[in-house]
N, C-alpha and C positions, 0 to 999 in steps of 0.2 A: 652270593651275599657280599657286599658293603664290608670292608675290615670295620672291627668294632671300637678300633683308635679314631673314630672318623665320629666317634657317638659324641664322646663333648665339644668337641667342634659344631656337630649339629644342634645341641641343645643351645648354646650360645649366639649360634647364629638366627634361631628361630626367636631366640627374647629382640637379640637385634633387629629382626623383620620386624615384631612386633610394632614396635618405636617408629621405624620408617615408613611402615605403612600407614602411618597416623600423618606424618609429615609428609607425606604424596599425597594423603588424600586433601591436606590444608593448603596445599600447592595448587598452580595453576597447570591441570591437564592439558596432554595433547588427544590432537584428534589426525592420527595420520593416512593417510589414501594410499595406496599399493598396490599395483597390476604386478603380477605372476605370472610370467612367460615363461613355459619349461615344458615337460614330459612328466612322466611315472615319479621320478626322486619327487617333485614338489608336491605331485599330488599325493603318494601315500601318508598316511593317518591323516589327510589334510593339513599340512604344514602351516598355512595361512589362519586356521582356524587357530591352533597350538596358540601361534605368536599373540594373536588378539583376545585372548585367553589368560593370556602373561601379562599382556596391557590392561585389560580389564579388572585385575587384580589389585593394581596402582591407581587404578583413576585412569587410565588412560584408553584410547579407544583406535584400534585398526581398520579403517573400511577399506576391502579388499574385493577383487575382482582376480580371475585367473583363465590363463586357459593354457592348459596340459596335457593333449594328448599323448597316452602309451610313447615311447623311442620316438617322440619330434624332434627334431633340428633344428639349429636358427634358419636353413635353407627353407623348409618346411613353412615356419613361421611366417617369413619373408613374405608369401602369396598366401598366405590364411586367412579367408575373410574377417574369420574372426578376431585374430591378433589386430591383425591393421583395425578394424573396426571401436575394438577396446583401446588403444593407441590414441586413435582420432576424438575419444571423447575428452581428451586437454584438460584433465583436473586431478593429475597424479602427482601427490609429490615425491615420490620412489617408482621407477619398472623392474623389475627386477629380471634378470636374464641368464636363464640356464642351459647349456647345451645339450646333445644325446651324451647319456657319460663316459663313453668311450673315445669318440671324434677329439678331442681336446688334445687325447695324450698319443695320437699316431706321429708318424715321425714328420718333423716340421714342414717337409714339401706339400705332404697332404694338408696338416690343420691351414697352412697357408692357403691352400685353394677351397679346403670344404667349411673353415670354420671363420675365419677371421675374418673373410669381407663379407659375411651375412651379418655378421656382429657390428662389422659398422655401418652397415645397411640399415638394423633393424634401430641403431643407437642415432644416426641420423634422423630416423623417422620422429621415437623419442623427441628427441632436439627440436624438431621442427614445429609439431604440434604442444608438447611439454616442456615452453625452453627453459621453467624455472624447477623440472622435475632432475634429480638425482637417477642417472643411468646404474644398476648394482649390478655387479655381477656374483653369479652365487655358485663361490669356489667347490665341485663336489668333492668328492672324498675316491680314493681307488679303493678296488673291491677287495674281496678281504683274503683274497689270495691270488692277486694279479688278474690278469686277462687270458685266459686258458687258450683263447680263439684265434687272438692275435698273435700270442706267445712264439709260436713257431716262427713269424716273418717279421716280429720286432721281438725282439729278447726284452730290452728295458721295462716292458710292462710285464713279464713274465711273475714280479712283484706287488705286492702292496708297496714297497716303498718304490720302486720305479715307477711305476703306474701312477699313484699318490703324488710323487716328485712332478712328474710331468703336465700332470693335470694344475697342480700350482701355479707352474711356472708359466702355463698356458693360458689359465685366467688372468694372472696378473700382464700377462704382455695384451689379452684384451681392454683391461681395464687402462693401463697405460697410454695407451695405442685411442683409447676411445674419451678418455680425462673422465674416467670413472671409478665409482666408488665400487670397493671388496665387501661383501660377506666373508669371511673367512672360515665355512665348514668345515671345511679339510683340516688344518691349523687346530681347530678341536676337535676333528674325532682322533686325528695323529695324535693328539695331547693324552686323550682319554684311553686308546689302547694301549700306549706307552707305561704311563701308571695308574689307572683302573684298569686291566686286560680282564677283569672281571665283567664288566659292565658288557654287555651283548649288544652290540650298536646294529648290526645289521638283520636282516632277515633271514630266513630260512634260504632264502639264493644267494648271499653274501655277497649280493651289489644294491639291493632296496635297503632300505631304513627300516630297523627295528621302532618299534614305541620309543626308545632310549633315544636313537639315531635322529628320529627328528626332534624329541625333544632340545635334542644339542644344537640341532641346526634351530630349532624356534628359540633356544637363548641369545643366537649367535644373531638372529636377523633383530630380536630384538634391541639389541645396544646399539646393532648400527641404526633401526628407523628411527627409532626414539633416541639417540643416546644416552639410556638410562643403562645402572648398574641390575643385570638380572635376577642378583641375592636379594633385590629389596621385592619382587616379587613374591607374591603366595602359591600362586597357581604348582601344580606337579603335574599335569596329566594321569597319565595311569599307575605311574610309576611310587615306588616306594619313597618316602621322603630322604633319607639319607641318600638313598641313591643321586633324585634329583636335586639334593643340594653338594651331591659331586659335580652333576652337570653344570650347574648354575657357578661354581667357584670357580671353574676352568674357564667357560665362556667368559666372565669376567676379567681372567688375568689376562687371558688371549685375545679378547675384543674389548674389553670398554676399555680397560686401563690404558690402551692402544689407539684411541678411536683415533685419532690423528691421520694414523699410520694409514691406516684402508682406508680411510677418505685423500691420502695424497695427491690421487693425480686429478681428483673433482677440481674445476675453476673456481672456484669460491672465495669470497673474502679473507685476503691475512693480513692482518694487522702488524703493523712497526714502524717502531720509529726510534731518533736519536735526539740527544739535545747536547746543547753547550751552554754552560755555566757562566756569565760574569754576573759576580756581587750577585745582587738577589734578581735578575734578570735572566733568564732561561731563552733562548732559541730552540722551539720543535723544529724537527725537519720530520718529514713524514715519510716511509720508503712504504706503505701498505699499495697492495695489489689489486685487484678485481674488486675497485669499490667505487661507487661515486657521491657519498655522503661521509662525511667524519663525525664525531660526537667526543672532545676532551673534557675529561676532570681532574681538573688539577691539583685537586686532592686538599684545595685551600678554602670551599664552596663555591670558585668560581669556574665557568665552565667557558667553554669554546667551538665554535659550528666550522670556525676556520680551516682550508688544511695542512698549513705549517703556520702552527702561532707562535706570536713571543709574548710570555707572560711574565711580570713584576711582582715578585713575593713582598708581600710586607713585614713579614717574621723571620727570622732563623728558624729553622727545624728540618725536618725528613719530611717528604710529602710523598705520599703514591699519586703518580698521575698514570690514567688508562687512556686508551685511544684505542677507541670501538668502532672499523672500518664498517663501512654498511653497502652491501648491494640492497640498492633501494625496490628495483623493479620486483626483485625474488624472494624481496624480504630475509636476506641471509647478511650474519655478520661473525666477527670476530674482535676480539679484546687482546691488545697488549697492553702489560703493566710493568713499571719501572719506577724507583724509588728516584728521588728528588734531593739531593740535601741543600739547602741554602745557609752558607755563612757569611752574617754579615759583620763588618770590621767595628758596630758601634756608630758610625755618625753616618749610616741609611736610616732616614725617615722620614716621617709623612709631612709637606710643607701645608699647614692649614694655608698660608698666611699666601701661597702661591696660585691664586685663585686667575685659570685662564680664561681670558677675552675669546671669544669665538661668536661669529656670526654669519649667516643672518641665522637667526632663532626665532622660528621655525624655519630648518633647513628646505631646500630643494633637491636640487643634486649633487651640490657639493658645498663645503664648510671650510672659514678658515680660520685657524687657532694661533693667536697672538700670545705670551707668555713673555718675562724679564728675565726667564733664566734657560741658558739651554736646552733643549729636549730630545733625549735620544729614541725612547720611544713614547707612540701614543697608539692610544689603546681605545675601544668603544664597544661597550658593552650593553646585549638589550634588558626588558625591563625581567627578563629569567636570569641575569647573570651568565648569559653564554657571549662570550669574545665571539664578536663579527666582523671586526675590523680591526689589522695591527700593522701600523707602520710605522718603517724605520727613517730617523730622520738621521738623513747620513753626516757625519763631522757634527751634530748639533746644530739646532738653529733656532731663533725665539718664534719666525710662522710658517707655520705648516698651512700647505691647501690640501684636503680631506674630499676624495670623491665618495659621498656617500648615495649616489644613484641608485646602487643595486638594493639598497636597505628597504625593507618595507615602512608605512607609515607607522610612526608611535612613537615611546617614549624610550633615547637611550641615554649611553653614562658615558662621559668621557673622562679617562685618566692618562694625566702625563707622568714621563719619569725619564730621569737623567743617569748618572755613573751615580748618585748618593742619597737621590730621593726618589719620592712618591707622591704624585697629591691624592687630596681629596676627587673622589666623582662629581664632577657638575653635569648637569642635567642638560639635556637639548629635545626638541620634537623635530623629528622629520615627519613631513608632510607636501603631498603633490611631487612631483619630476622636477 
């Protein structure tokens, strides 16, 4: 039984589900795809089933494929018609990939020759057919009293915590080794024998999954496909509700609150960047990684497609600005955000009365900007308010030539600005090369 200091916790938590399951379901669902490569761990109670059962409870939906036969190996996999076959159908955005559960945690000469280059074998494959799918690897758990078999000729697994320990360290050096994302099983059922040792995670052979057992692992795969928190879920399976909102509070502190963390060695978009301050005048520089699209808001309504812009506040104040890196082919992004303060000394402002000359209007491929007062920078923005264009005019100068070639047709804004001012936006068309 469940300690009964666990009861107002649970009543609290189910008023909370209540609330959030209102607010998923008014949210915009996912709909995620997952191949299941593994043995007996993935298949007992239907683990795949579990997860999309938890999704389903949210709005959201798991379409899944598996194939697990009884002690497979990734060697095994490798030449399985059927793996490669499911593989080659190119519309997964998860595989997930589970070893035989012993091979992981033998002593490192072996996993080096029996486990690790099938894993990059079969993560190649992945790659090749699925290049915008997420490779997982799905960390198991050691059995719940070591390895009886092997015990004799490796002592370290003679444990659950040896055995447990090595098989960790073994997926994560796959995941590492192959720039892929963790499950982390193991990480919660460690958590849950620790302090639930009440809770029954394994079977009657105490190396299969109890009912509990995959529920952990079904909360555990769900943060990571979805990145959703698994408390906001209804679903229990079979189990008692107090029980399953033990499972559900662990997986959470272990995996979502975490999600970062198991996805580190994935290539994916990460966002950042730095600026530098003069007056109300701001320099981005951009340092983000594996993206080929940017998207700023500068937190002022105006915005930016460029990928280091210099933008001109018009106000004093604190600004959030965000810079949301985009892999565009895979549709995956990330968001940095940084506060902004602009102070200005009192005499920054907007020159109605500095109205720039620029022509020809309607542009071609390029434009050039006449002005009476120096300009340090000029700026061009489309008819959305996203910065397309920002250049620096070096030492100041009254004309600038503007190549604006790569602009598509329509209607943009041009704004200049010096060390103390601002103008107004004048309007231009580009049109033709």
């Amino acid at each position: 039984m469940i300690r009964l200091s666990l009861f107002n916790y649970v009543i609290k938590r189910f008023i909370l589900t209540l609330f959030y399951i209102f607010i998923c379901y008014n949210s915009e669902s996912q709909n995620i795809k997952a191949l299941f490569i593994g043995n007996s761990y993935t298949a007992s109670n239907n683990l795949p089933a579990i997860i999309n059962q938890l999704a389903l409870s949210v709005g959201d939906t798991l379409e899944h494929s598996s194939n697990t036969p009884g002690g497979y190996t990734f060697q095994q996999h490798c030449s399985n018609t059927t793996t490669i076959n499911l593989i080659e159908e190119a519309k997964w955005d998860f595989v997930v990939l589970q070893e035989q559960s012993q091979l992981p945690s033998f002593p490192d000469n072996q996993v080096a020759i029996m486990v690790y280059p099938y894993a990059a074998r079969l993560d190649s494959m992945i790659k090749f057919y699925n290049p915008c799918a997420t490779t997982t690897f799905f960390m198991t758990w050691g059995r719940r009293d070591g390895d009886p078999e092997y015990c004799p000729v490796f002592p370290p697994v003679c444990t659950y915590e040896g055995m447990d320990s090595l098989l960790q360290l073994r997926y994560t050096i796959m995941a590492e080794n192959n720039h892929a994302a963790i499950a982390p099983v193991a990480k919660v059922w460690r958590k849950l024998r620790t302090d639930n040792p009440e809770i029954e995670l394994y079977s009657h052979d105490g190396s299969h999954p109890s009912n509990s057992g995959s529920f952990a692992a079904a909360c555990t795969f769900y943060s990571i496909l979805f990145g959703k928190d698994p408390e906001l879920t209804s679903y229990n399976f079979t189990l008692d509700p107090l029980e399953a909102a033990t499972i559900k509070h662990t997986a959470k502190a272990i995996v979502y609150d975490s999600l970062d963390h198991w996805f580190r060695f994935e290539i994916r978009p990460i966002a950042d960047f730095s600026s530098s301050v003069t007056n109300a005048t701001v320099i981005f520089t951009n340092h983000s990684t594996n993206a080929d699209s940017y998207f700023w808001d500068f937190g002022d309504g105006n915005s930016s497609i460029l990928v280091s812009p210099v933008h001109t506040y018009s106000e004093t104040g604190r600004y959030e600005v965000s810079l949301e890196a985009i892999d565009v082919s895979c549709g995956k992004s990330d968001i940095d955000k940084q506060i902004i303060e602009i102070i200005t000394t009192g005499i920054f402002n907007i020159k109605e009365n500095n109205v720039p000359v620029f022509y020809p209007n309607p542009a071609g491929s390029s434009l050039i900007v006449k002005t009476d007062t120096k300009v340090r920078y000029l700026t061009i923005y489309d008819s959305f308010g996203r910065e397309v264009i920002c250049q620096i005019a070096e030492n100041g100068c009254t004309e600038i030539f503007v190549d604006v070639s790569t602009l598509h047709n329509g209607v943009y804004y041009l704004v200049l600005s010096g060390e103390d001012y601002i103008t107004s936006r004048s309007k231009f068309v580009k049109y033709g090369s």
